[in-house]
C-alpha positions as CSV (number, residue, x, y, z in Angstrom):
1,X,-8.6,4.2,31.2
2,X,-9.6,1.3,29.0
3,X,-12.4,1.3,26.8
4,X,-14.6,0.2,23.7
5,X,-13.3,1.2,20.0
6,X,-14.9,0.2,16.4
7,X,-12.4,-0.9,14.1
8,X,-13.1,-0.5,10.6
9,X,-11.2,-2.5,8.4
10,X,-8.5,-5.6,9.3
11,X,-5.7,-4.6,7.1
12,X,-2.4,-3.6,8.8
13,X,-3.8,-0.4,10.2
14,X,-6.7,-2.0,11.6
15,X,-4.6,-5.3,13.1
16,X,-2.2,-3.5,14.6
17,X,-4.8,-0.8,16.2
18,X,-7.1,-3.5,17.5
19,X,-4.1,-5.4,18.8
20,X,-2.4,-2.1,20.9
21,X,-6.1,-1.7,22.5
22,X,-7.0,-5.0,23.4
23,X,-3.2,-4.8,25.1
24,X,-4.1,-1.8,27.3
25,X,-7.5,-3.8,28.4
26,X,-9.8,-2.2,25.8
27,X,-13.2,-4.2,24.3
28,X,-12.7,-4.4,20.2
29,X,-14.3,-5.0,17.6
30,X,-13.5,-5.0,14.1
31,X,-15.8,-5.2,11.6
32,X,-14.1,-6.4,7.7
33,X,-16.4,-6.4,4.3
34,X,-14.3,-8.9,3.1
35,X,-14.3,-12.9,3.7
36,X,-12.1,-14.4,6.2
37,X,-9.9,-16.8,4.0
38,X,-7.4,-17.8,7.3
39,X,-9.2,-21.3,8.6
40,X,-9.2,-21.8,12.4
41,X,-8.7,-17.4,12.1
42,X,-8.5,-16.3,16.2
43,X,-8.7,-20.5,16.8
44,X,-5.1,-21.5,16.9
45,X,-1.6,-20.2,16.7
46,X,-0.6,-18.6,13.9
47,X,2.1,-21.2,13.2
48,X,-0.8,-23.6,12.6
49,X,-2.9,-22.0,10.2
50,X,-3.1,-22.6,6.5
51,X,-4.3,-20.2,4.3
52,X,-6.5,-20.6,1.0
53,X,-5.0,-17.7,-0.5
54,X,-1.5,-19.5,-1.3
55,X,-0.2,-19.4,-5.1
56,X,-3.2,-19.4,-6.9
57,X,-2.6,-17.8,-9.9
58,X,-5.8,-18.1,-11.4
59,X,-7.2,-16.1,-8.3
60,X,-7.5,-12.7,-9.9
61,X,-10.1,-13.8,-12.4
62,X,-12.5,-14.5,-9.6
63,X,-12.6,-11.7,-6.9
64,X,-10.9,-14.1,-4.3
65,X,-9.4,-11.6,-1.9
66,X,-10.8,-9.0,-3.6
67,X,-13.9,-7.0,-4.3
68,X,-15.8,-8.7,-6.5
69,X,-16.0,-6.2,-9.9
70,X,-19.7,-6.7,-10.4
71,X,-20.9,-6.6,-7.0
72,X,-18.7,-4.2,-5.6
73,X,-17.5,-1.9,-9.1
74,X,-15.6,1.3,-8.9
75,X,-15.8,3.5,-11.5
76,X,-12.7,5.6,-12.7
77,X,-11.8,8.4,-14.6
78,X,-9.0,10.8,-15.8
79,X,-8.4,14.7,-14.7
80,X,-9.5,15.8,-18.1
81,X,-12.2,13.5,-18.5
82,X,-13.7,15.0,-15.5
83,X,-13.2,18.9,-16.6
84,X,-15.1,17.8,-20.0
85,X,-18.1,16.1,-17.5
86,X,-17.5,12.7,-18.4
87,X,-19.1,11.3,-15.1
88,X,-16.9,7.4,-16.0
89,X,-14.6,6.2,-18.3
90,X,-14.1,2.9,-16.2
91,X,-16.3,0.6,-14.2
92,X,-15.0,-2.4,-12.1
93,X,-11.8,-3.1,-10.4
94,X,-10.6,0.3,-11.5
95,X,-7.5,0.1,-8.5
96,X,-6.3,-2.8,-6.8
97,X,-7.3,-3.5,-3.1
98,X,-7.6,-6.2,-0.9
99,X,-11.2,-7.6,0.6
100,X,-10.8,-10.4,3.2
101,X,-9.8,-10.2,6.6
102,X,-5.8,-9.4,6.9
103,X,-6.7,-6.5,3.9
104,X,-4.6,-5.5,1.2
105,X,-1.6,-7.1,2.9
106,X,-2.5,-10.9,2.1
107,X,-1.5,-9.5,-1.5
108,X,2.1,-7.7,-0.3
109,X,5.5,-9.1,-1.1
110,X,6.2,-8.0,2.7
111,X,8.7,-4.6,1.6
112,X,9.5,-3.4,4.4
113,X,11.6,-0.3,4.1
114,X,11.5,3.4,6.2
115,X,10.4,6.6,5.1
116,X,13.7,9.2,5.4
117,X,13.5,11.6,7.8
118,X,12.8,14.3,4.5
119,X,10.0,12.8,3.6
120,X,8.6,14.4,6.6
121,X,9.4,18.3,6.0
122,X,9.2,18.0,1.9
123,X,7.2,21.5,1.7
124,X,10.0,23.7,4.3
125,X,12.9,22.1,2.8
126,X,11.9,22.0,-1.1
127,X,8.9,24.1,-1.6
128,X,5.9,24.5,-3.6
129,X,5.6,22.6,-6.8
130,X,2.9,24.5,-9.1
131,X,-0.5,22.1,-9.6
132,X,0.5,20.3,-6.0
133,X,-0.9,20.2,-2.5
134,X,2.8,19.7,-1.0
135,X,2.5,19.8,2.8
136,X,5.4,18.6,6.0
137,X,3.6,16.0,7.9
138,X,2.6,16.9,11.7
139,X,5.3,14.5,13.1
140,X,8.9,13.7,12.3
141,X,10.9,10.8,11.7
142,X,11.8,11.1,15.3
143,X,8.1,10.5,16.7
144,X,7.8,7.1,14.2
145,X,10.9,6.2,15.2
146,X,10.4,3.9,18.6
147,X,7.1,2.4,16.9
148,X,9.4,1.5,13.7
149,X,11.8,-0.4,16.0
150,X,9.3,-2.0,17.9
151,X,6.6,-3.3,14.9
152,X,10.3,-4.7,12.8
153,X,10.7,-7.0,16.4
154,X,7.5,-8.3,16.7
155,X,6.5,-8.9,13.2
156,X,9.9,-10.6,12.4
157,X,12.4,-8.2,9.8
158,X,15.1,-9.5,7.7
159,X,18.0,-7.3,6.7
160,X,21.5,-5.9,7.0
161,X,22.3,-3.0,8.6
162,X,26.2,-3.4,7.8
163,X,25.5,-3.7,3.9
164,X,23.2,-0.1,4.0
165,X,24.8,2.9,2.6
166,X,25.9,5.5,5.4
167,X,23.5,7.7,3.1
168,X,20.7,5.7,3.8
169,X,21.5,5.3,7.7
170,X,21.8,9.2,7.8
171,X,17.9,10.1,6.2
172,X,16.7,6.8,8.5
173,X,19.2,6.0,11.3
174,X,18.3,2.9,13.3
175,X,18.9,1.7,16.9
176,X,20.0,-1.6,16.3
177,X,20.1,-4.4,13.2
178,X,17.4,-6.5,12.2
179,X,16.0,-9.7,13.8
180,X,17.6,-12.1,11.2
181,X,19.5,-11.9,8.8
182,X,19.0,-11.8,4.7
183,X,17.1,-14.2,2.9
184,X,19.5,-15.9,-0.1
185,X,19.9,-13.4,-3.0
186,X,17.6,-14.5,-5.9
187,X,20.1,-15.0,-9.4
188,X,18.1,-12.7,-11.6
189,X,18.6,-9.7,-8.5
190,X,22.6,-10.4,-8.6
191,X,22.8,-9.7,-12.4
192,X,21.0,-6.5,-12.0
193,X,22.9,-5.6,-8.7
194,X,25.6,-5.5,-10.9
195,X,24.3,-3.9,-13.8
196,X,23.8,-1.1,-11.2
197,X,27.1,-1.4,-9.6
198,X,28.6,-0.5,-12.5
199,X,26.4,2.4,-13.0
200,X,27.9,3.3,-9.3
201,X,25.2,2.6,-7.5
202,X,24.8,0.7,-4.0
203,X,22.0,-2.1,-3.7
204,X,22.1,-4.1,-0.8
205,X,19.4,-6.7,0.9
206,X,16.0,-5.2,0.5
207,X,14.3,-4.7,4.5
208,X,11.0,-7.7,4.2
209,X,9.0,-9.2,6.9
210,X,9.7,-12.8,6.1
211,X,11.3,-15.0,7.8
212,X,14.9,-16.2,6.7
213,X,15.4,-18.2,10.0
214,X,12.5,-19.5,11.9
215,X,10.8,-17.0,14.0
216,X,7.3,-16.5,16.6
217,X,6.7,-20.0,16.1
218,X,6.4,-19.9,11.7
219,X,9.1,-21.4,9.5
220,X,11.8,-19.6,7.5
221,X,11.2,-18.7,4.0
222,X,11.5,-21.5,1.5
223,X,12.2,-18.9,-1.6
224,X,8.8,-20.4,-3.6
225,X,8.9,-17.2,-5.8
226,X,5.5,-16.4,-5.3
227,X,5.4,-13.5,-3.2
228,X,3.8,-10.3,-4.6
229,X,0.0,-10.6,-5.1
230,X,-0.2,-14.3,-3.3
231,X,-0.7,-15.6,-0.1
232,X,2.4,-17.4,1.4
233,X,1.2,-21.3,2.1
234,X,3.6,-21.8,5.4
235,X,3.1,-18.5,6.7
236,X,7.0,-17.4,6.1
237,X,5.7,-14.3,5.8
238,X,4.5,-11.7,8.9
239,X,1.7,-9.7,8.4
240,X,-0.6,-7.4,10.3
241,X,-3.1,-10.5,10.8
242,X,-0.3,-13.5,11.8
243,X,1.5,-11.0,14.1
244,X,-1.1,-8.6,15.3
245,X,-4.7,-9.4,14.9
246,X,-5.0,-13.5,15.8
247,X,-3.0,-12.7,18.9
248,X,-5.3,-10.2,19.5
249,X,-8.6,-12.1,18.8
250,X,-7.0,-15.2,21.1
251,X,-7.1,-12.7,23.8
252,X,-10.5,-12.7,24.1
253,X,-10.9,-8.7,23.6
254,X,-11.3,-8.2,20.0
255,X,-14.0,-10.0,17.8
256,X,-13.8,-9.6,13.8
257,X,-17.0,-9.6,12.3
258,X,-16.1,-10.8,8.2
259,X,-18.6,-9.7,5.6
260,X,-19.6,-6.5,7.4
261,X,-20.0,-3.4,5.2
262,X,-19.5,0.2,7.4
263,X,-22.0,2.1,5.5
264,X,-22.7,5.0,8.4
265,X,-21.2,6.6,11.0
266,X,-23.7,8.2,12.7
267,X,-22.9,11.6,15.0
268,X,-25.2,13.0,17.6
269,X,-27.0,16.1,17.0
270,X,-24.0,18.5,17.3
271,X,-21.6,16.4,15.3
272,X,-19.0,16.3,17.5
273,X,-19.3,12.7,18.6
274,X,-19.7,9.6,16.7
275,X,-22.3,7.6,18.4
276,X,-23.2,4.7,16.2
277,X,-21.6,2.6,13.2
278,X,-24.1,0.9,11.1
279,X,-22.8,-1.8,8.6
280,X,-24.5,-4.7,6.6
281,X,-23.8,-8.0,7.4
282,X,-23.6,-10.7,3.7
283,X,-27.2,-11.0,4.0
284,X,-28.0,-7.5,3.5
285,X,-29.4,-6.8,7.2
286,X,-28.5,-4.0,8.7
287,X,-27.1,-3.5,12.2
288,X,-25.1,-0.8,14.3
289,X,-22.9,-0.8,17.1
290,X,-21.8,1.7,19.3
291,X,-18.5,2.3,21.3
292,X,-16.3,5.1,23.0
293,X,-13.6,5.7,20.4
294,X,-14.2,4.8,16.2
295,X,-11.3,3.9,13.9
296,X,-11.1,4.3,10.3
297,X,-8.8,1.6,8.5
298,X,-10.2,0.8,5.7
299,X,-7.7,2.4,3.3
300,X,-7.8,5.6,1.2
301,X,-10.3,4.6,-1.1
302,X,-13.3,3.1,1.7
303,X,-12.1,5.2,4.3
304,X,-12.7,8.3,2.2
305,X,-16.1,6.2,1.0
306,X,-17.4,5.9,4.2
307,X,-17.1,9.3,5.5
308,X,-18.4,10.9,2.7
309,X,-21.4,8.3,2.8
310,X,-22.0,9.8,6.5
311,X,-23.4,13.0,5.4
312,X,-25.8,14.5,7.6
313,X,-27.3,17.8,8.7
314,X,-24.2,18.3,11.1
315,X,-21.9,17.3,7.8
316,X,-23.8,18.1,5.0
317,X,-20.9,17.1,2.7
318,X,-19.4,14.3,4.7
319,X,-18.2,13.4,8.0
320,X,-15.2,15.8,8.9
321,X,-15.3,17.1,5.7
322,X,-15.8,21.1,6.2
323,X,-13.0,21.8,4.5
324,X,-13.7,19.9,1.5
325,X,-10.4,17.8,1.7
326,X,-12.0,14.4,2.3
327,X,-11.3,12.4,-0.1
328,X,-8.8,14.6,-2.2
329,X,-4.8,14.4,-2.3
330,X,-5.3,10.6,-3.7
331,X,-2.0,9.0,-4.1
332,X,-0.6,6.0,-6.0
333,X,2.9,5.1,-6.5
334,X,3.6,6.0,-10.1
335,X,5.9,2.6,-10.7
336,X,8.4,2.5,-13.7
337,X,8.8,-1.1,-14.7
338,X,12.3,-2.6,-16.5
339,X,13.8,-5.5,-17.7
340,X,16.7,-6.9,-18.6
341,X,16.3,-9.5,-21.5
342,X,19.0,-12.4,-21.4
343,X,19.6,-15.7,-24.0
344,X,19.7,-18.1,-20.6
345,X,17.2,-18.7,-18.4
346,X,17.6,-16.7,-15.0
347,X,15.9,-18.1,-12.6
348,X,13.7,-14.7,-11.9
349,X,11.1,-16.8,-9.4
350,X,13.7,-18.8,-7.4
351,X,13.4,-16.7,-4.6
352,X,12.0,-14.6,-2.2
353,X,10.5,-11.7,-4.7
354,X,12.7,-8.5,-5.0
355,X,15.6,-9.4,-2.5
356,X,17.8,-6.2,-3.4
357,X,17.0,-2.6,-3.6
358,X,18.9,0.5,-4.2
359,X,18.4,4.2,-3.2
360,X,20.5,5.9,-5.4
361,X,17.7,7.4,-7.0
362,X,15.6,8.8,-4.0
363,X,16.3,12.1,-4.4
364,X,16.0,14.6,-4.6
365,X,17.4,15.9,-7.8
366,X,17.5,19.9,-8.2
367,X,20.1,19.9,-11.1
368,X,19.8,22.3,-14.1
369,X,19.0,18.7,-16.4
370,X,15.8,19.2,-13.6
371,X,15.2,22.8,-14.0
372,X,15.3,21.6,-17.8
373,X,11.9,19.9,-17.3
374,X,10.0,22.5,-15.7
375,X,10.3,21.4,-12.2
376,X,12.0,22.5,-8.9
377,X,12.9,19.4,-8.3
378,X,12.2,15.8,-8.5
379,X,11.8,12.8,-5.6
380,X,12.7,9.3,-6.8
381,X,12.3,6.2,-5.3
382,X,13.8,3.1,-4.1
383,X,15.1,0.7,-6.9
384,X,13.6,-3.2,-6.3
385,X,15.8,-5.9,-8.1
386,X,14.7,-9.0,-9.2
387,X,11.3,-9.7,-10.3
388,X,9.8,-12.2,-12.7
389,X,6.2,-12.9,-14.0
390,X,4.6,-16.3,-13.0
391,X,3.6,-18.7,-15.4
392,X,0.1,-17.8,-15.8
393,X,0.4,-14.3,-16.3
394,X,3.0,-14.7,-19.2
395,X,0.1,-16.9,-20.7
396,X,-2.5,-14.3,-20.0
397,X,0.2,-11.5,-21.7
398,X,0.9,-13.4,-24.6
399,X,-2.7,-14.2,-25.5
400,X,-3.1,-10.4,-25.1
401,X,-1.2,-9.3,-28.1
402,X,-3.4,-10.3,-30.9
403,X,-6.1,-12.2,-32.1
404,X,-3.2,-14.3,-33.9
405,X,-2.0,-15.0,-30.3
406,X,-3.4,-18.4,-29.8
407,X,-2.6,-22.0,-31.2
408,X,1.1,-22.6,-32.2
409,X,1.7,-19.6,-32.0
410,X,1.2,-19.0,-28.6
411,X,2.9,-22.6,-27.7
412,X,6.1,-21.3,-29.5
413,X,6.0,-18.1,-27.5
414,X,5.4,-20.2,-24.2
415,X,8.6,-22.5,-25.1
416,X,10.9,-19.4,-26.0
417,X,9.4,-17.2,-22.5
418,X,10.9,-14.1,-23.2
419,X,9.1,-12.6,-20.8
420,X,9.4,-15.2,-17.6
421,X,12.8,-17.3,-18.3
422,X,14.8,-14.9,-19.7
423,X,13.5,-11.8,-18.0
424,X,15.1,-10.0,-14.6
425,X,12.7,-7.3,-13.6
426,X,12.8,-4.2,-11.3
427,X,10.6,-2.0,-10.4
428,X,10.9,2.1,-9.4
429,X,8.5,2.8,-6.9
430,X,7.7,6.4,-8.0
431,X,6.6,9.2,-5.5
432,X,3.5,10.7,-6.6
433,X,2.7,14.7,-5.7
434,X,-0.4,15.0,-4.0
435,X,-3.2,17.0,-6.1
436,X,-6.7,18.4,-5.0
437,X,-8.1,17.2,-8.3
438,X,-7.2,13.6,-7.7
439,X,-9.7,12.4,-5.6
440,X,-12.6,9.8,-4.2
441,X,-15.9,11.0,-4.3
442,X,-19.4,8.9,-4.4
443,X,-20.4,8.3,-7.8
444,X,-24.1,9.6,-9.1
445,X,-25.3,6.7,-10.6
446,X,-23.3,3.2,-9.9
447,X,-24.0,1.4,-6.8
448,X,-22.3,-1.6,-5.4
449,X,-24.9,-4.8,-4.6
450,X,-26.3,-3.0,-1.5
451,X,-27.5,-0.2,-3.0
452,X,-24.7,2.2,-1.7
453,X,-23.0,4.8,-4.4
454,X,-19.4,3.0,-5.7
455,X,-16.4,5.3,-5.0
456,X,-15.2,7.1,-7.9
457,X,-11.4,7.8,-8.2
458,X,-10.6,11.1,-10.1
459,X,-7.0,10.8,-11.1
460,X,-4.0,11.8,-13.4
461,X,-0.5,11.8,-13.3
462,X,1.2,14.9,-11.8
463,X,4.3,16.7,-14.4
464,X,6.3,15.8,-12.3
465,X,5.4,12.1,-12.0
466,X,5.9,12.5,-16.2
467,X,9.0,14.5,-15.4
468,X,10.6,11.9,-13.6
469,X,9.7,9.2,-16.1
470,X,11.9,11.3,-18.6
471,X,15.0,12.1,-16.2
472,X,14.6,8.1,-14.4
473,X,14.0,6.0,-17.1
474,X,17.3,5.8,-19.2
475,X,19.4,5.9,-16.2
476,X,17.1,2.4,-15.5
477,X,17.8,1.1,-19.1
478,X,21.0,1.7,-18.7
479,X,21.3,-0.6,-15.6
480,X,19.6,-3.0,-17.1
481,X,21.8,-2.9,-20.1
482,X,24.8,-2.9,-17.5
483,X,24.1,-6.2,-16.6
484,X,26.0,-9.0,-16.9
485,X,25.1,-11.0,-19.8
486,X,22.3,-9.1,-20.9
487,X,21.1,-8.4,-24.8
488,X,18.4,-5.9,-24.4
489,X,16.0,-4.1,-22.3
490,X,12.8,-2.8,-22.1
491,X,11.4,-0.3,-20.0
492,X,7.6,0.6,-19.3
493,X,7.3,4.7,-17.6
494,X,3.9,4.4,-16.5
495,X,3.3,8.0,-15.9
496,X,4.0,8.6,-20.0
497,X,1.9,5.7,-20.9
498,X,-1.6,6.5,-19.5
499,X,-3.3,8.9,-17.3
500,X,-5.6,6.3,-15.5
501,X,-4.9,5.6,-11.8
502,X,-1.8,3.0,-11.8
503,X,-2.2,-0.5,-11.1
504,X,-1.0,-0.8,-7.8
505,X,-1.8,-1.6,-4.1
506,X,-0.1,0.8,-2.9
507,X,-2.6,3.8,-1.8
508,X,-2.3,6.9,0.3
509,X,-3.5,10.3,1.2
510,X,-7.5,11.4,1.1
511,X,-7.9,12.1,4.9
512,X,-4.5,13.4,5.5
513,X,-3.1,14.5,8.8
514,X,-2.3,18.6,9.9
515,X,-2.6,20.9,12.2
516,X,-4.7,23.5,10.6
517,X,-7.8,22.3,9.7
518,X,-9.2,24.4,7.0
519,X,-6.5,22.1,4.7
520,X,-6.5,18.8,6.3
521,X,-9.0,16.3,7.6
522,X,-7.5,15.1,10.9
523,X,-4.4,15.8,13.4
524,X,-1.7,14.2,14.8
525,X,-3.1,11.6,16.1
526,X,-5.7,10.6,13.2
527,X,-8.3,12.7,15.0
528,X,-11.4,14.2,12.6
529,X,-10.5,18.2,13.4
530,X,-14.8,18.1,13.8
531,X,-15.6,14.9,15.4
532,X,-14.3,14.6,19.2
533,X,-13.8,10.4,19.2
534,X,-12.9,9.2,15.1
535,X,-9.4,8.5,14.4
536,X,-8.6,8.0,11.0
537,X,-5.5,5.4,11.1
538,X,-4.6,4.5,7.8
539,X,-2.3,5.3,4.7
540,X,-5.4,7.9,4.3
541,X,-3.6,10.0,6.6
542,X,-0.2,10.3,4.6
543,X,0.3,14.1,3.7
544,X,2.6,12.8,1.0
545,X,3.7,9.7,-0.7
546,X,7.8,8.9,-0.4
547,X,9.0,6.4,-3.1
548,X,9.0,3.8,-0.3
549,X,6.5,0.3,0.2
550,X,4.1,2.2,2.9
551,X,3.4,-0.9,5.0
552,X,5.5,-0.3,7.7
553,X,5.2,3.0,8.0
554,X,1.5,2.4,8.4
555,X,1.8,0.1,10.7
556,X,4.3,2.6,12.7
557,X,1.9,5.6,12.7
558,X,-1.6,3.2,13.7
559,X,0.7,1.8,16.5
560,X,1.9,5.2,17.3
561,X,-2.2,6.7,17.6
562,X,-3.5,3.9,19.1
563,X,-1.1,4.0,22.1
564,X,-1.9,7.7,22.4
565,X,-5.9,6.8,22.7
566,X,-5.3,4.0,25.3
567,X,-3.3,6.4,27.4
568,X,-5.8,9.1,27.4
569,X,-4.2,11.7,25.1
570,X,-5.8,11.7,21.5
């Protein structure tokens, strides 16, 4: 039977949820702290909206999109700067996140791969790793499945099933190919593809939700190169707000309320129900709404915010949050960045962004060079091939090194670009262990412009994150190396750089999913194991990480919960 639902947060998670309700008849509405940068947003068709969030490089030095670093800071620190009582060590945009209506994913190069079917029983089929909160998930590949299938043909998927290794297939078998074909193959991706060839491994078209033909009324892909961290100007590119949450508002059951800070969920006297969400609108009034069912998307970071800011006599230390696992289990992926250096320009931004991958390097590895390193094993990640750094940011770089960076000097460096021209990137998108110590909690003394404690992110790199720097990174070199026409490389392992949380969007774990409660903070079906009607339907969820681009399977496992509350059985 239809009803009334909350949705907090606009991102995937919260498009797609709000979408599935309004389908089965349900009253929504969403309420986003960011600003809605979409004009004619729930007006028009999606084919005919613009967007102000198009290549703008000079966007990340003004909080457009994101949370603005003075009004809205996190603070940060490391593990050990923690045990030693060091309440901060960082203060501002400590990790990247989105703030605007669409979320995180107006910043997404549109990745769209599966997690394997191991990802979901990592603890039964590997075991414990010392210093980690390993757990299986409380589905299977099999119950994400149907809602992977069905989210690729709506939001538009571009791919090759015929060029995937059998391997691949195997740990994520699909019913059918994608909805259109591959996008052209960027220049700088085919020198690396061979580099890795020759290394014997297998890239092929990278899965992305953009469109190579034209598809639900939006254009194909004209290969502008400016894909991760920008907008795309003719809306080549699906999303959870073009594909799921426009249609949605045009239906006349869901209403987005923009600049509305979730500050409170408030429970009734026994704590089992939710019966009220307050929130702030930009003009620092308060207001609350109240409906049957209340939906958490407002990734790791604000979801675990907000429930810890709804303390209460039922909760004393946070909504759902008897067992103390709100807000723990924090996961990055723990990228390692490469390049191959060439004499030639290479063309590394003519093209849709990273349009090969490889999964040679998943995992996982249990060899005695493994055992060699102190760990049982070690889980990879997908390979992306064929980056390049926009012109701005090569300035910014440059200007970084030195206070002899400017002037002539900086001009010279500009003409030669070793770092744009004559770069071809990749990126490995490292799994990263889930720890009880990494963590969002409420810090003591900062508070955002409202008056609310900032979230503080507790964080440090697992061994086996460092670990799989050590046993990853020359085989990466190497590639690079391997590539035709290449005269040097350079490779960055993240996890042996720094322990700060990594600079990256991509964010999971904090409210994760299991059936026993006393170690996780909801079930199945995104349930709080203490309150009877909040779903938490997020990356928040994610037991583990997989070296995988988590959009999809966000968007699989939101669809998947909110079909399960509109028919009656979560």
């Amino acid at each position: 039977m239809a009803g009334s639902a909350i949705v907090i947060g606009s991102g995937p998670a919260g498009s797609i949820t709000a979408w599935a309700l309004a389908q089965a008849g349900w009253e929504v509405i969403v309420l986003e702290r960011g600003r809605n940068l979409r004009p004619g947003f729930g007006e028009v068709p999606s084919s005919e909206l613009g967007t102000l969030y198009s290549s703008d490089e000079v966007k990340s030095t003004r909080a457009f999109g994101f949370p603005d670093p003075l009004l809205e800071p996190m603070t940060g620190r490391t593990q050990s700067e923690a045990e030693e009582g060091q309440a901060r060590s960082a203060q501002g945009q400590v990790v990247n996140m989105g703030a605007a209506v669409g979320g995180t994913a107006l910043h997404y190069n549109a990745k769209f791969p599966r997690f394997w079917r191991q990802d979901f029983t990592q603890l039964s089929d590997l075991g414990p790793v010392a210093g980690a909160q390993v757990a299986d998930w409380p589905i299977r590949y099999e119950d994400l499945a149907p809602f992977y299938d069905e989210v690729e043909a709506q939001i538009g998927v571009q791919g090759d099933v015929a060029q995937m290794p059998d391997f691949v297939l195997a740990q994520a078998p699909r019913s059918g190919d994608f909805v259109m074909p591959p996008n052209p193959t960027n220049y700088a991706a085919k020198l690396l593809a061979e580099g890795a060839r020759r290394l014997g491994f297998a890239p092929f078209p990278y899965p992305a939700a953009v469109n190579s033909t034209d598809f639900d009324g939006r254009p194909r892909c004209n290969s502008c190169g400016l894909c991760s961290g920008f907008g795309c100007p003719i809306n080549a590119r699906g999303d959870g707000l073009v594909s799921y949450l426009n249609p949605a508002v045009r239906s006349g059951r869901v209403r987005v309320i923009p600049r509305a800070l979730a500050y409170r969920i408030e429970t009734d006297a026994s704590g089992r129900r939710a019966r009220a969400v307050h929130y702030y609108d930009a003009q620092h009034r308060s207001h609350s709404l109240s409906a049957d069912k209340i939906l958490l998307a407002g990734s790791p970071i604000q979801t675990a915010r907000l429930l810890l800011l709804s303390a209460s006599a039922a909760h004393p230390n946070g909504l759902g949050n008897r067992s103390d696992q709100v807000g723990r289990n924090l996961m990055f992926h723990n990228f390692i960045i490469g390049g191959a250096l060439f004499e030639r320009d290479v063309q590394s931004l003519r093209g849709q962004s990273t349009t090969l991958e490889f999964d040679d390097l998943v995992g996982p590895f249990t060899g005695p060079e493994v055992q060699a390193l102190g760990l049982p094993y070690l889980k990879g990640a997908l390979v992306q091939l064929g980056s390049g750094l926009p012109l701005l940011s090569e300035a910014y770089t440059y200007a970084g090194f030195s206070a002899q960076s400017f002037g002539a000097v900086h001009k010279n460096l500009m003409r030669l670009s070793p770092m744009r021209r004559r770069v071809a990137g990749l990126q490995f998108v490292g799994e990263d262990l889930p720890q009880a110590a990494n963590r969002v909690d409420l810090d003591p003394d900062v508070r955002d412009w409202h008056g609310l404690p900032s979230p503080r992110v507790t964080y440090a790199p697992h061994a086996h994150e460092k670990a799989g720097s050590l046993y990853f990174g020359p085989q990466l070199e190497a590639l690079c190396l391997a590539a035709p026409g290449a005269i040097g490389a350079a490779i960055l392992p993240n996890p042996l750089l720094s322990d700060a949380a990594p600079s990256t969007f991509h964010q999971a774990g904090t409210a994760r999913m299991g059936n026993d409660p006393e170690t996780s903070v909801c079930n199945a079906d995104g349930r709080l194991h203490e309150v009877d009607n909040v779903h938490v339907v997020d990356g928040s969820t994610f037991p583990t990480f997989p070296g995988f681009n988590p959009t999809l399977t966000i968007l699989a496992n939101a669809l998947r919960i909110s079909r399960r509350i509109a028919a009656g059985q979560a």
